[in-house]
Backbone bond lengths (Angstrom), bond angles and torsions (degrees), N, CA, C in turn:
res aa  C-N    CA-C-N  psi(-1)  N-CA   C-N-CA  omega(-1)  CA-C   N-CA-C  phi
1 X - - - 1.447 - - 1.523 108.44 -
2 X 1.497 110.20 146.23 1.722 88.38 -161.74 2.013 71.89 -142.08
3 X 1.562 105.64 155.70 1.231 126.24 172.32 1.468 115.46 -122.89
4 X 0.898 99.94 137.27 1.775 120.00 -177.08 1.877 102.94 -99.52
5 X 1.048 98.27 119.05 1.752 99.41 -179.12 1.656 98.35 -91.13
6 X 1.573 96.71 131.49 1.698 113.89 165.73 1.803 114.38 -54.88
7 X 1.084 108.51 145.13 1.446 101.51 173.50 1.689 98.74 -148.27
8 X 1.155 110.34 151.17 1.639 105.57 -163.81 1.892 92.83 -149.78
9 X 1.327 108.23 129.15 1.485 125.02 -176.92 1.216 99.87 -80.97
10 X 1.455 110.01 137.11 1.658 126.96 178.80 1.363 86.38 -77.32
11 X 1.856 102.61 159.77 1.458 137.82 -178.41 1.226 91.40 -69.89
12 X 1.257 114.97 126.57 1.349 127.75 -177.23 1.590 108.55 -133.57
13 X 1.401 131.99 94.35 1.167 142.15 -146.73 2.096 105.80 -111.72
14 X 1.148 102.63 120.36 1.648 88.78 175.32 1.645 85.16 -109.10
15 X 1.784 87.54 158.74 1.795 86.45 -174.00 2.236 69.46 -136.36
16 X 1.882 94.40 167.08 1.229 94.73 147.83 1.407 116.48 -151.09
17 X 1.660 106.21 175.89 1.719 116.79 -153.57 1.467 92.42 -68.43
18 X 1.401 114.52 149.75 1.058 114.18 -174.18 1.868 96.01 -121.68
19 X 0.936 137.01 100.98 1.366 157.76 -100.21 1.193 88.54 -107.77
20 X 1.131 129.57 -61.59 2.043 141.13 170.09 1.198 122.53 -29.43
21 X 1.840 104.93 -47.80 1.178 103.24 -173.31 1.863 89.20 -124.07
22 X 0.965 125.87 98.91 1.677 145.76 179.30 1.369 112.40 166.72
23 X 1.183 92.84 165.26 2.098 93.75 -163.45 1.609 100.43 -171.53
24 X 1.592 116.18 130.25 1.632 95.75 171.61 1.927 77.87 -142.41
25 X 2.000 86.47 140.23 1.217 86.91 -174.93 1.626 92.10 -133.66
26 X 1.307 104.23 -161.51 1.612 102.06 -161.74 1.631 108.44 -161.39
27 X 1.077 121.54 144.21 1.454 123.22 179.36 1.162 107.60 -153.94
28 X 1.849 107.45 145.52 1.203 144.44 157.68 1.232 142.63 -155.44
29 X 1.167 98.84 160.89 1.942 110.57 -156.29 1.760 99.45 -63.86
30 X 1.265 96.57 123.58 1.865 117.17 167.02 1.719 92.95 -101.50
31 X 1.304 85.34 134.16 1.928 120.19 165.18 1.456 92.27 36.90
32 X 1.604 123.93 42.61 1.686 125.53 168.23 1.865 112.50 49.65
33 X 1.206 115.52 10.26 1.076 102.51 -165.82 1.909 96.26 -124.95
34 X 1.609 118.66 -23.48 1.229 125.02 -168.27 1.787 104.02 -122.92
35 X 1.397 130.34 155.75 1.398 127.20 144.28 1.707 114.05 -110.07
36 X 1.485 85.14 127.93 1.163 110.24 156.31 1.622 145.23 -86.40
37 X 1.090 101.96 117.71 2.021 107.01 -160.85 1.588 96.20 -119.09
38 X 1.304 86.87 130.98 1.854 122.51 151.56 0.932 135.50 -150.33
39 X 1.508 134.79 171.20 1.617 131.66 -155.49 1.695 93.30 -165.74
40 X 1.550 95.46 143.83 1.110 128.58 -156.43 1.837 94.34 -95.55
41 X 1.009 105.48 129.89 2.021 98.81 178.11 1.101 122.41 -116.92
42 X 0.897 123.66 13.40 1.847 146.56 173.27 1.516 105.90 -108.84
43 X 1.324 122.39 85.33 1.291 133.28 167.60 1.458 133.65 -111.55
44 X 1.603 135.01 100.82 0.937 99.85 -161.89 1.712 102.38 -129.09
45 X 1.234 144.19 -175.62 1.353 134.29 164.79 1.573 107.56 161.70
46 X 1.743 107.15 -166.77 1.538 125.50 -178.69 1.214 94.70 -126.48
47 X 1.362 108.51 147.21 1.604 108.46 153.72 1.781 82.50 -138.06
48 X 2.022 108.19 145.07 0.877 117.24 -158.11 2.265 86.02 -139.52
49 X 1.321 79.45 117.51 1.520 99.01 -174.89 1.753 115.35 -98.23
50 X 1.678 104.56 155.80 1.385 96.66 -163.10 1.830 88.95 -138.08
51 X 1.136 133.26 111.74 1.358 136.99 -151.68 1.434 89.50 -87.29
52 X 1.130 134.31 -59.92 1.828 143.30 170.57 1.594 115.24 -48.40
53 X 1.347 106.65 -21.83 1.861 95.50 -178.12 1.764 85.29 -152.30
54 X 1.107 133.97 92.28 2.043 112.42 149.93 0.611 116.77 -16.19
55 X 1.674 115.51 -66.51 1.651 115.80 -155.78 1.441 123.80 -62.69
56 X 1.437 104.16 5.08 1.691 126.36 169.98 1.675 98.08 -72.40
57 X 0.681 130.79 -3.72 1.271 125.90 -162.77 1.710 125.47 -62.69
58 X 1.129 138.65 150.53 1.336 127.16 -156.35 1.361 99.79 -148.92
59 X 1.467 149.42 139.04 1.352 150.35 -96.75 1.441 95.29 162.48
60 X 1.427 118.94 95.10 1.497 98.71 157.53 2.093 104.12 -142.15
61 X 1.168 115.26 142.88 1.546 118.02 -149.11 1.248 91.95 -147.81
62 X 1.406 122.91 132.58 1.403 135.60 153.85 1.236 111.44 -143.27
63 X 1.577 111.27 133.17 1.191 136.45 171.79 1.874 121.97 -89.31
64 X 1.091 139.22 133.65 1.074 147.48 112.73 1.183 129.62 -10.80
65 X 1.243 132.82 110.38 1.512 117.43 -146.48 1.909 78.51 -116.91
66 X 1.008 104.84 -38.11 1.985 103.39 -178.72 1.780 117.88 -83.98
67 X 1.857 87.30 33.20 1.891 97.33 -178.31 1.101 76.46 -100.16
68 X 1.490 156.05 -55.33 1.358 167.48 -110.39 1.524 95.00 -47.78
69 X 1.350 115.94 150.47 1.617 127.24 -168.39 1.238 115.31 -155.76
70 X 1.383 132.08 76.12 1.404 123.21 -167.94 1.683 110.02 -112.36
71 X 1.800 103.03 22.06 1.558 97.35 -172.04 1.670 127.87 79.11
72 X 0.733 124.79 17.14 1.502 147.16 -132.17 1.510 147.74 179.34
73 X 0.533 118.95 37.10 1.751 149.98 -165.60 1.556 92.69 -27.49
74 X 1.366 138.52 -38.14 1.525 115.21 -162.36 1.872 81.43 -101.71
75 X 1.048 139.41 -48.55 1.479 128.03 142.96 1.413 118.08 20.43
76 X 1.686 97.74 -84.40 1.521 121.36 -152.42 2.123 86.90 -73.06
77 X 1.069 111.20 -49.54 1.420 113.21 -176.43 1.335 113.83 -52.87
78 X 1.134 128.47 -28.39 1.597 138.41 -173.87 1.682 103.02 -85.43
79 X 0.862 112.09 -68.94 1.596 108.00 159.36 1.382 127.64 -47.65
80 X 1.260 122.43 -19.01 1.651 106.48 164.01 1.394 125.97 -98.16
81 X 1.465 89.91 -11.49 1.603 108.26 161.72 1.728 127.81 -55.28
82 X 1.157 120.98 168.87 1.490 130.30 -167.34 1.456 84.46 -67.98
83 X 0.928 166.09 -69.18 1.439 153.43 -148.76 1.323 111.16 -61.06
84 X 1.166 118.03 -33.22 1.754 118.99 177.10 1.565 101.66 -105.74
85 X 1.326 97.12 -124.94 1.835 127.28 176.58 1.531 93.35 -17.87
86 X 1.502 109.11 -76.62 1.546 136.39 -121.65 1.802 115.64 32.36
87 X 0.891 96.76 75.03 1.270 133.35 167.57 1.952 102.46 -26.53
88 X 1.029 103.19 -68.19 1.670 100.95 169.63 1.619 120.70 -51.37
89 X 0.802 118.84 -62.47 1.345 130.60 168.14 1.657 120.67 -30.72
90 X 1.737 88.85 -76.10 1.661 115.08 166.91 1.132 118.43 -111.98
91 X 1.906 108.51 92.28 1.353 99.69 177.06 1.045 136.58 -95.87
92 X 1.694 118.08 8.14 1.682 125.01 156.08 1.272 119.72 -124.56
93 X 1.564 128.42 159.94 1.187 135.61 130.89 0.820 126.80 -66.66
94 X 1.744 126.72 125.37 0.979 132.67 174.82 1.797 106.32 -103.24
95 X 1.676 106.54 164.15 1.696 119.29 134.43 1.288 97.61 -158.10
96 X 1.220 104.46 152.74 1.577 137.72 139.20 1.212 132.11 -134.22
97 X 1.207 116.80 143.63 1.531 160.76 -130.12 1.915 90.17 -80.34
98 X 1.272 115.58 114.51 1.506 109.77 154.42 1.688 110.46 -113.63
99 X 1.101 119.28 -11.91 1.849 110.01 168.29 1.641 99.75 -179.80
100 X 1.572 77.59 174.32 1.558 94.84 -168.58 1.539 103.00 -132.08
101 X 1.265 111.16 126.54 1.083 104.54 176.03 1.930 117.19 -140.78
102 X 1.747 105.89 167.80 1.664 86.00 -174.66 1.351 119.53 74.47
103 X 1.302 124.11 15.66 1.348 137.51 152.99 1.358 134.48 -27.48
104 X 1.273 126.33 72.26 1.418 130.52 -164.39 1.681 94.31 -95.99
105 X 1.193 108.42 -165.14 1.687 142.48 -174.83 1.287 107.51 -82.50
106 X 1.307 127.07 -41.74 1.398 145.48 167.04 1.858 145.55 -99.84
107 X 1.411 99.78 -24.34 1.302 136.02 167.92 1.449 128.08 -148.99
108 X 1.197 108.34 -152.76 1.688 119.10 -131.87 1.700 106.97 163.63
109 X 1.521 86.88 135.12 2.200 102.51 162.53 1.690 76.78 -120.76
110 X 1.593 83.52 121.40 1.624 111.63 146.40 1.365 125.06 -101.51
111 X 1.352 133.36 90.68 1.361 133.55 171.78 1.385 107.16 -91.13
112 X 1.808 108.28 144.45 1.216 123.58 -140.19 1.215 98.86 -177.34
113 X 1.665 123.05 140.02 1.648 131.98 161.99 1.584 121.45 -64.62
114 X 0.755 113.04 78.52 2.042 123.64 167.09 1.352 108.81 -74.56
115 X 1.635 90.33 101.21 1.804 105.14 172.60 1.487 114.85 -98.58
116 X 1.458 117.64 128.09 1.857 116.03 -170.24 1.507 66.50 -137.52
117 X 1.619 106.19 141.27 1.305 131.90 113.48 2.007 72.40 76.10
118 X 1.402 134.71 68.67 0.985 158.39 122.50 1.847 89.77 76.20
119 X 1.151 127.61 6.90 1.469 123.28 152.58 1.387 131.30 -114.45
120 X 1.338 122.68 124.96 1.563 117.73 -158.94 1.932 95.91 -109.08
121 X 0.994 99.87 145.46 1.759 123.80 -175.99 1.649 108.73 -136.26
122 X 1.087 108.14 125.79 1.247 110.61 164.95 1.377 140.68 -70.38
123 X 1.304 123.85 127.14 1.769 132.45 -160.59 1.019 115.18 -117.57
124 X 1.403 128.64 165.17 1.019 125.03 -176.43 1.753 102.18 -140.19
125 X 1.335 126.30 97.25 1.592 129.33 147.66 0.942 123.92 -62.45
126 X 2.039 100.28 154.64 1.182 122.65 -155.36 1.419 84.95 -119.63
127 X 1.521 127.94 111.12 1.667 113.96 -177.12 1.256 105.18 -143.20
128 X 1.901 96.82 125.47 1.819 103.47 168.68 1.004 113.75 -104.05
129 X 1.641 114.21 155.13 1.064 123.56 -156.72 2.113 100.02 -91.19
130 X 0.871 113.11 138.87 1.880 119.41 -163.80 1.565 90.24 -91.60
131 X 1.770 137.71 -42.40 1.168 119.36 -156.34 1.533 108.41 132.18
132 X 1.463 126.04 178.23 1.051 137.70 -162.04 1.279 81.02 -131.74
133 X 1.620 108.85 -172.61 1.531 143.23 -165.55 0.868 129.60 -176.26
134 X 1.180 153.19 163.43 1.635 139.66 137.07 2.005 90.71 -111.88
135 X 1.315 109.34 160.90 1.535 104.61 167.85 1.172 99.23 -122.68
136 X 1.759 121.39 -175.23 1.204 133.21 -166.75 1.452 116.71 -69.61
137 X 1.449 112.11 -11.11 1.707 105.98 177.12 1.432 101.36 -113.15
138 X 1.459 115.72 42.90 1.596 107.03 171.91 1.629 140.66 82.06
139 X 1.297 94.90 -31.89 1.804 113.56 146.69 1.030 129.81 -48.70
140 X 1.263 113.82 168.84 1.726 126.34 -156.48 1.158 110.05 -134.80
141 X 1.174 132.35 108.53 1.810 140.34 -178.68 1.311 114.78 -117.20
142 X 1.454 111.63 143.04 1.578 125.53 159.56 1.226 109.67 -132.38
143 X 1.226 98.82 155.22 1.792 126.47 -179.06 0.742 122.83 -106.63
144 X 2.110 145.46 122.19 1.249 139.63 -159.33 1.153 86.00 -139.95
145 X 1.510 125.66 145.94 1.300 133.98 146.03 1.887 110.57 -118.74
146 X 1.489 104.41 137.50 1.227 111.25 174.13 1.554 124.52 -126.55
147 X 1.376 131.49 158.49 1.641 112.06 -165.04 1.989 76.54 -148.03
148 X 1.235 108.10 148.39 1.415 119.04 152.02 1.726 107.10 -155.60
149 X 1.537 110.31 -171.30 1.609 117.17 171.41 1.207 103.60 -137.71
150 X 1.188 126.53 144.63 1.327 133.18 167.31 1.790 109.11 -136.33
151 X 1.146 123.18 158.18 1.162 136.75 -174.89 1.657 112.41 -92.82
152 X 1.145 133.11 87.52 1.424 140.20 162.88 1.678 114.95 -3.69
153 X 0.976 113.84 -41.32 1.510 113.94 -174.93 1.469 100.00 -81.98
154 X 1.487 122.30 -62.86 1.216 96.58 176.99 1.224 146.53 -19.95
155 X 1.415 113.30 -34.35 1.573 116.95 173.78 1.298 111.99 -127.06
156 X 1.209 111.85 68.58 1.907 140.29 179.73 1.346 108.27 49.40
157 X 0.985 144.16 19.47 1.231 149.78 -167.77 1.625 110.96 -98.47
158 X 1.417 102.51 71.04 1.639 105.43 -150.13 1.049 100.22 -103.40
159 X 2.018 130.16 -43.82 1.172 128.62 -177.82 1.569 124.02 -27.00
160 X 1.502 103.66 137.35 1.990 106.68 -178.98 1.468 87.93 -170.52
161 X 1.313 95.02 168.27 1.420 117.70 171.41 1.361 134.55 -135.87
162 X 1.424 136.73 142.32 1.984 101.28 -149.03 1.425 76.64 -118.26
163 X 1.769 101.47 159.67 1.125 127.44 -174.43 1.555 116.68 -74.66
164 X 1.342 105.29 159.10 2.028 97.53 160.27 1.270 91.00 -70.73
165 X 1.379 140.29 -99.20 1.416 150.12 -151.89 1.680 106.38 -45.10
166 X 1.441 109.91 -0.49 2.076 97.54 165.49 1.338 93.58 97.84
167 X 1.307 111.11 142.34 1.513 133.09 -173.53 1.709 114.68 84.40
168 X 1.255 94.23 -146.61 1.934 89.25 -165.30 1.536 120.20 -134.06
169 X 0.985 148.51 138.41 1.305 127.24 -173.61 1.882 115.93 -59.75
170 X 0.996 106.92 -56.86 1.267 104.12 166.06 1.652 144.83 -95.99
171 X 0.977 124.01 106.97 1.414 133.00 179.15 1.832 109.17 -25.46
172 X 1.228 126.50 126.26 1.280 139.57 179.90 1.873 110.24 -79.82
173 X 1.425 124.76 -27.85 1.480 143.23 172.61 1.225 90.25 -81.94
174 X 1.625 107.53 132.60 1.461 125.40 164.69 1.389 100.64 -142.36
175 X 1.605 104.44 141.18 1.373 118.95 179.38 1.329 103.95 -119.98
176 X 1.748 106.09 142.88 1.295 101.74 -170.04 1.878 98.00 -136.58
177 X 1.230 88.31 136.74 1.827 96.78 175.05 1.423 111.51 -124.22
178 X 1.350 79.27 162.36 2.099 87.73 -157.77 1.648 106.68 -127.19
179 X 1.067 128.27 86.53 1.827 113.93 177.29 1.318 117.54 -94.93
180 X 1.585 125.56 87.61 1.370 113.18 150.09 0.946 154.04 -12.03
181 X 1.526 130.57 155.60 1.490 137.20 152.90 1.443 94.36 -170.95
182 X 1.148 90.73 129.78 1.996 120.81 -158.15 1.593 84.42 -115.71
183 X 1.127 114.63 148.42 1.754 141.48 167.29 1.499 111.77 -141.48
184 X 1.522 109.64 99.67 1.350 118.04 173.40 1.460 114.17 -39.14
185 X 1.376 131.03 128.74 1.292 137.91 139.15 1.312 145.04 -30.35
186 X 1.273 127.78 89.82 1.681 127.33 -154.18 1.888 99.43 -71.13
């Protein structure tokens, strides 16, 4: 007599960014004395959920590097230029998701390859979970917020200029925040 063991696939959910309502913006210190913030508005991606394990979790994000928004128009131009972005060249940011770890009730470290400016380094997010939903046409939403820092040079982003009074015009630490809105996949 021989038995066949049941095996049953975890809920495996793809959701996607819902671009309207998501935003990842970013700040750093001008002439050490001010921060400077902008956010990128071209967001697009999957995040692919695993209800039986998180740490299944799957992460994929691309940015628009010529959404750039710093209030500022000769700003935003200098940054997509060859000294920063270069925007022509490299016209998105990417990441995707290689694990999850630290899986609580509420959060999560998502480490993941973040490619700027045609070199990718590995990061590590700090991401809480915002909640579920249903909305008015019957769909299913969640809310993630994520925050990390990465260092500008690391991924060629070397351009600066040094001050008379000492130090640099631009801060080398960049912080970057991430606010979701996920739309389940029919």
């Amino acid at each position: 007599m021989s038995t066949a063991a049941a095996t049953t696939t975890p809920a495996r959910t793809t959701w996607n960014i819902d671009a309207t309502h998501s935003q990842v913006e970013f700040a750093v210190r001008h002439m050490m004395i001010a921060t400077v913030r902008g956010r990128f508005a071209d967001v697009t991606g999957t995040v692919i959920t695993d209800e039986a394990d998180p740490t299944k979790a799957e992460v994929d994000v691309v940015i628009d590097v010529n959404s750039i928004d710093t209030r500022e128009a000769k700003r935003d131009a200098h940054l997509k230029s060859p000294d920063f972005f270069d925007a022509e060249t490299f016209p998105t940011i990417a990441f995707k998701s290689a694990r999850v770890t630290d899986a609580g009730s509420d959060g999560f470290k998502l480490v993941g390859d973040l490619t700027i400016h045609g070199v990718t380094r590995e990061v590590t997010l700090d991401v809480t979970s915002e909640g579920r939903a249903k909305d008015p046409w019957g769909g299913e939403r969640a809310g993630y917020s994520a925050v990390t820092r990465v260092n500008r040079k690391d991924f060629g982003l070397t351009w600066n200029q040094a001050l008379e009074t000492g130090g640099l015009l631009v801060g080398d630490e960049v912080k970057i925040s991430l606010d979701l809105e996920l739309v389940k996949s029919s």
